[in-house]
Wavefront OBJ file of the C-alpha trace (Angstrom):
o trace
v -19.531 -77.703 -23.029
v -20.967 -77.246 -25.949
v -17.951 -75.944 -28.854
v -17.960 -75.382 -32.258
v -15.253 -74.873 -34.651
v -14.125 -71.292 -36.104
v -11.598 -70.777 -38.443
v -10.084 -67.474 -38.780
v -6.983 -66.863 -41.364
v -4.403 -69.439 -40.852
v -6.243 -70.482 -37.200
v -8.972 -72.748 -36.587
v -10.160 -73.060 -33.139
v -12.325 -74.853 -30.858
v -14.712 -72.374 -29.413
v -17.372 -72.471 -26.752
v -19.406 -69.282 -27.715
v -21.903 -69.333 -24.883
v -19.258 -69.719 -22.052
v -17.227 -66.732 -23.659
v -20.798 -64.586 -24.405
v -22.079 -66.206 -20.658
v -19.126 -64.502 -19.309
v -19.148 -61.305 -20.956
v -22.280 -60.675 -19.875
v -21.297 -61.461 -16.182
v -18.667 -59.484 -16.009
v -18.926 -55.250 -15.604
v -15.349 -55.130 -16.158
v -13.997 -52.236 -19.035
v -10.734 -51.813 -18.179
v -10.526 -47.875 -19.821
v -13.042 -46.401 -17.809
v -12.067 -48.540 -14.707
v -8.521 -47.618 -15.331
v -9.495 -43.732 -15.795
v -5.902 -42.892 -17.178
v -5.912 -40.215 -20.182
v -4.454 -43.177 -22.773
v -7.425 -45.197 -21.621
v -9.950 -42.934 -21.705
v -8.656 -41.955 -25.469
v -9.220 -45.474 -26.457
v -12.548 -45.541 -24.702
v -13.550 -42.220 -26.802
v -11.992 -44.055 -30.381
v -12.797 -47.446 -30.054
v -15.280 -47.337 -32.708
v -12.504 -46.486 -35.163
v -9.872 -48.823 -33.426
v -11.343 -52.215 -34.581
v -12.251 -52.935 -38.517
v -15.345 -54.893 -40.109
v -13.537 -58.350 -40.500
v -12.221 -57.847 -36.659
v -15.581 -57.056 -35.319
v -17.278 -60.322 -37.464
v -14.586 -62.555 -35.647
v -15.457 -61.022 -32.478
v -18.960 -61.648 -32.793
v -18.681 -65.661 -33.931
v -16.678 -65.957 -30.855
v -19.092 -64.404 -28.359
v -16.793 -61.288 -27.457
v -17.433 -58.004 -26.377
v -15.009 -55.845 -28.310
v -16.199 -53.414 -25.436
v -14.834 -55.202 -22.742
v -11.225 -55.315 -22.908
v -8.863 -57.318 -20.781
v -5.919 -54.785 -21.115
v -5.425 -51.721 -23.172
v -2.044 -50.041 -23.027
v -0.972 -47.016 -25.567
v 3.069 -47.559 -26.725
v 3.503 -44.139 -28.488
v 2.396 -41.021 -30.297
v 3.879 -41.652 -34.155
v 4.937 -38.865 -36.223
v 2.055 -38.847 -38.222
v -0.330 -38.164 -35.322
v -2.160 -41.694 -34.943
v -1.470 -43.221 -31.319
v -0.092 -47.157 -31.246
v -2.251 -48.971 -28.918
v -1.863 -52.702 -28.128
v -4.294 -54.620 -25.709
v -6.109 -58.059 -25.606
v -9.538 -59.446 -24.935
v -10.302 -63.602 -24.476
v -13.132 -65.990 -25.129
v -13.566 -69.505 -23.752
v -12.125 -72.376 -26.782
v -8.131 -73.307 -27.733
v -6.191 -72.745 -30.838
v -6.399 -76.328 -32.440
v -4.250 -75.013 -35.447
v -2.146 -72.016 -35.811
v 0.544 -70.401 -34.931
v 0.598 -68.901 -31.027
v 1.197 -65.362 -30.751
v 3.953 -66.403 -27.768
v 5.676 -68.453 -30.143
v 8.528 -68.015 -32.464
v 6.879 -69.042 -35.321
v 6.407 -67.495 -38.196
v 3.198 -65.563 -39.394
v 2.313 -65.099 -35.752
v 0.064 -62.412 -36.670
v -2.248 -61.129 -39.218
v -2.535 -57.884 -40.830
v -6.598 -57.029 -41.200
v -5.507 -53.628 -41.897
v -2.609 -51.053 -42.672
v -4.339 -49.985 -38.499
v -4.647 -52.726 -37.250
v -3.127 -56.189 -36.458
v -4.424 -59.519 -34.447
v -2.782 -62.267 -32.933
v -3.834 -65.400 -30.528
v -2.267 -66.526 -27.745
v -3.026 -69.773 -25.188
v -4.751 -67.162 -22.137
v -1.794 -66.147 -20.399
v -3.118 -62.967 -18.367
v -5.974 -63.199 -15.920
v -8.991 -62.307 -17.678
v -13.479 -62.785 -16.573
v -12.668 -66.248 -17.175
v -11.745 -68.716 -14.409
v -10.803 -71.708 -16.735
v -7.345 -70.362 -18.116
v -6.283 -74.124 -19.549
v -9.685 -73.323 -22.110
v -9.047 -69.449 -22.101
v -7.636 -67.888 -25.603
v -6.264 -64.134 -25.967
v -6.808 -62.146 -28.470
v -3.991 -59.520 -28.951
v -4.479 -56.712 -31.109
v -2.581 -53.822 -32.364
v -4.275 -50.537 -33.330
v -3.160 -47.421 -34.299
v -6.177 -44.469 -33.542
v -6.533 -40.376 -33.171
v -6.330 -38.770 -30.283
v -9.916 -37.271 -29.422
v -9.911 -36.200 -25.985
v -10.006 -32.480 -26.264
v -10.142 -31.508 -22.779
v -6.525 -33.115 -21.743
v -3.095 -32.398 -23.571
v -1.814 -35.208 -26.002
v 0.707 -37.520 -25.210
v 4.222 -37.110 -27.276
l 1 2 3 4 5 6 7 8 9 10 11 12 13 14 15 16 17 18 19 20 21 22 23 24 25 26 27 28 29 30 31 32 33 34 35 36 37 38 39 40 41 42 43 44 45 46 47 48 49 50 51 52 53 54 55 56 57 58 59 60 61 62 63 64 65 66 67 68 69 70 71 72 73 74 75 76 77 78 79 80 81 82 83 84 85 86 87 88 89 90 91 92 93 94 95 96 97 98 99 100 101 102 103 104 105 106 107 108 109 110 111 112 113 114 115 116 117 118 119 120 121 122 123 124 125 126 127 128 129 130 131 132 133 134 135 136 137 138 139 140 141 142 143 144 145 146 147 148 149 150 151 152 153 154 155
């Protein structure tokens, strides 16, 4: 196992980028167009907007497929418009400093954008990897447009 260090914000982890990028590739798993539903399928059609620069970067030093969801779930239409979407992806490392999304500690989160938040979490839903004691999630928190134009909008 071959891991490197990555610090992000207030984290640092421990990160074994070919495992996560190994896996990735492995798996055929998108959860939108496997789940088929209208929310998902919205996400699918606005993920390009749902995830900023600094986001994406992360993503990339970690060896994940911002592509490849584990979960994607929409909570609401807001007044505005803009749909609130949560949902999580994983790669293969720990947190070795940081607060734990699970937690009650403060700071939990981070704010990229006024769109979009990110928070890490010790893998705690099943996910393309089989090693859950080495398995971090990534939640996120995204707010996007609806685009689908062929199915009515959510309230």
């Amino acid at each position: 196992m071959a891991e490197t260090l990555v610090r992000f914000r207030q984290w640092l982890f421990s990160v074994d980028r070919k495992a996560t990028e190994a896996a990735y590739a492995a798996s055929l798993a998108n959860v939108p167009v496997a789940c088929n539903c209208h929310d998902c399928l919205n996400f699918e059609a606005a993920r390009e907007l749902a995830f900023p620069p600094e986001a994406l970067a992360l993503f990339a030093e970690l060896g994940v497929d911002y592509r490849r969801e584990g979960e994607v779930f929409q909570y609401q239409r807001l007044p505005d418009g803009r749909h609130q979407y949560g949902g999580w992806l994983h790669f293969q490392g720990a947190i070795v400093d940081g607060p734990d999304f699970c937690s009650t500690a403060e700071n939990k989160i981070a704010q990229l954008t006024d769109l979009f938040s990110i928070g890490f979490t010790a893998g705690n839903a099943p996910s393309i990897f089989t090693d859950l004691q080495r398995t971090v999630q990534i939640e996120i928190e995204t707010y996007i447009p609806w685009l689908l134009t062929d199915v009515p909008e959510p309230d």
